[in-house]
C-alpha positions as CSV (number, residue, x, y, z in Angstrom):
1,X,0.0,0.0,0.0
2,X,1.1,3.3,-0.8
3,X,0.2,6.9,-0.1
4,X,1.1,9.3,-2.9
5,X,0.6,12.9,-2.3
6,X,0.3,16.0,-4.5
7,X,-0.5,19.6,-5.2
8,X,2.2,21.6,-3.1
9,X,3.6,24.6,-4.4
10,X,4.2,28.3,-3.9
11,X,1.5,31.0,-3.6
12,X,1.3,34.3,-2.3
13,X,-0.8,35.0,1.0
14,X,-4.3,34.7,0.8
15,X,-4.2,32.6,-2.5
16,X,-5.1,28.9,-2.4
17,X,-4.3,25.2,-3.2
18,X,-5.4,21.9,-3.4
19,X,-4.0,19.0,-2.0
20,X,-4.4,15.6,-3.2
21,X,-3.3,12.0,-1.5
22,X,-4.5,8.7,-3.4
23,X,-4.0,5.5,-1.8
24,X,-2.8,2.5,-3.8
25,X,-2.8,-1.5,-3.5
26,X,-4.2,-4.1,-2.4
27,X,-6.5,-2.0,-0.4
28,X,-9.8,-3.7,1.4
29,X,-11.1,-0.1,3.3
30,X,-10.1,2.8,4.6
31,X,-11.1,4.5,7.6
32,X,-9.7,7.3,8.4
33,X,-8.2,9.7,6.4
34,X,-6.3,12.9,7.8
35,X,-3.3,15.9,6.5
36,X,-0.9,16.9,8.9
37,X,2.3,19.3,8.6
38,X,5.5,19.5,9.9
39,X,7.7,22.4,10.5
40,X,11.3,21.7,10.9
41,X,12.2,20.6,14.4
42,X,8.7,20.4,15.1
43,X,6.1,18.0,15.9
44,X,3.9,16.3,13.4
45,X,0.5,18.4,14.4
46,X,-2.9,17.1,12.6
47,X,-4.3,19.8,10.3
48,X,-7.7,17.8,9.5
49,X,-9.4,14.7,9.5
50,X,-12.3,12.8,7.9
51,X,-13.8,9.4,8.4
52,X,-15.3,7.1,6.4
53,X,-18.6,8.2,6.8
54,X,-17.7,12.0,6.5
55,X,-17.3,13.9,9.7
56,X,-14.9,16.0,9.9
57,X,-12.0,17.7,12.2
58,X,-9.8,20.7,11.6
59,X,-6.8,22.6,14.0
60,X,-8.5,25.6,15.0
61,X,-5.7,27.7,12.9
62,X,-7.3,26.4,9.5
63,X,-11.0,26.2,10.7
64,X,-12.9,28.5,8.0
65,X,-9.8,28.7,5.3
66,X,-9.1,24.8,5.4
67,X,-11.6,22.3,4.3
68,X,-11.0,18.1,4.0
69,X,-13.0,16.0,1.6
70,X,-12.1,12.7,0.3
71,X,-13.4,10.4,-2.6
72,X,-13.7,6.9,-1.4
73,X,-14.3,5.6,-5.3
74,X,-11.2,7.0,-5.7
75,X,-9.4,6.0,-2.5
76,X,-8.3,9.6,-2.5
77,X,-8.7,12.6,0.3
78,X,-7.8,16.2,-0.6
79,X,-7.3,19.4,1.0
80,X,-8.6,22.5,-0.1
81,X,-6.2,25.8,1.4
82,X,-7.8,29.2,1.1
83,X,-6.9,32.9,2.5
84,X,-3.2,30.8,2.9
85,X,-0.7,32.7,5.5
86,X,3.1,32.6,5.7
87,X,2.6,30.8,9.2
88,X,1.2,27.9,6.9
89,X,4.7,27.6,5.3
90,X,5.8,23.9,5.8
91,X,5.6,20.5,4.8
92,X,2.1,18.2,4.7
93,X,1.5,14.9,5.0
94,X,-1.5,12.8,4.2
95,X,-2.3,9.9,6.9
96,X,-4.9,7.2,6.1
97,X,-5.9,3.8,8.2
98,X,-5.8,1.0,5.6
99,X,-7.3,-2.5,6.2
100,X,-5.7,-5.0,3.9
101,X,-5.7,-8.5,4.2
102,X,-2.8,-8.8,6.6
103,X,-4.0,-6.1,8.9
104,X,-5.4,-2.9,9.6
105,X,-2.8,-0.1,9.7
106,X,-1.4,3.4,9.6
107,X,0.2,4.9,6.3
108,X,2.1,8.0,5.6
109,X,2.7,9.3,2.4
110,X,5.7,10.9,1.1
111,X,5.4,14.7,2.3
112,X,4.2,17.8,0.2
113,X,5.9,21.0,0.5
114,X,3.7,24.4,0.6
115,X,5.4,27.7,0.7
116,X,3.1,30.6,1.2
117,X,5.6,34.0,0.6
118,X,5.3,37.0,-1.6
């Protein structure tokens, strides 16, 4: 099973991206999905979260500019950035629990880098 993220990039403040994370393999279900970031020498903090059925969960510093939705035909959960700020400067990673046939388990994809600067 992998996790492949996308979408990262540069913008200016208040601009916007989209972040996409599609699972892969032999993949039975997926619970829940979830973005976090990292800044260097910093904990992993969870940005948002969704679960299979839809609910949601966001870091009160993205409530209202952040929104989570995934596409469970697609095995795919994405993030939709708005009004970005500087202080959102850092890498994200997509998080999803996977049930397979050998177990049910947490992935991590690869990292996506978002750089919000003028």
């Amino acid at each position: 099973v992998q996790l492949q993220a996308s979408g990262g990039g540069l913008v200016q403040p208040g601009g916007s991206l989209r972040l996409s994370c599609a699972a892969s393999g032999r993949i039975l279900s997926i619970n829940d999905m979830a973005w976090y970031r990292q800044a260097p020498g910093k904990q992993r903090d969870m940005v948002a979260a969704i679960s299979s059925g839809g609910s949601t969960s966001y870091a009160e510093s993205v409530k209202g500019r952040f929104t989570i939705s995934r596409d469970n035909a697609k095995n795919t959960v994405y993030l939709q950035m708005n009004s970005l700020r500087p202080e959102d400067t850092t890498v994200y990673y997509c998080n999803a629990v996977i049930r397979t046939l050998l177990d049910v388990r947490n992935y991590w994809g690869q990292g996506t880098e978002v750089t919000v600067s003028s």
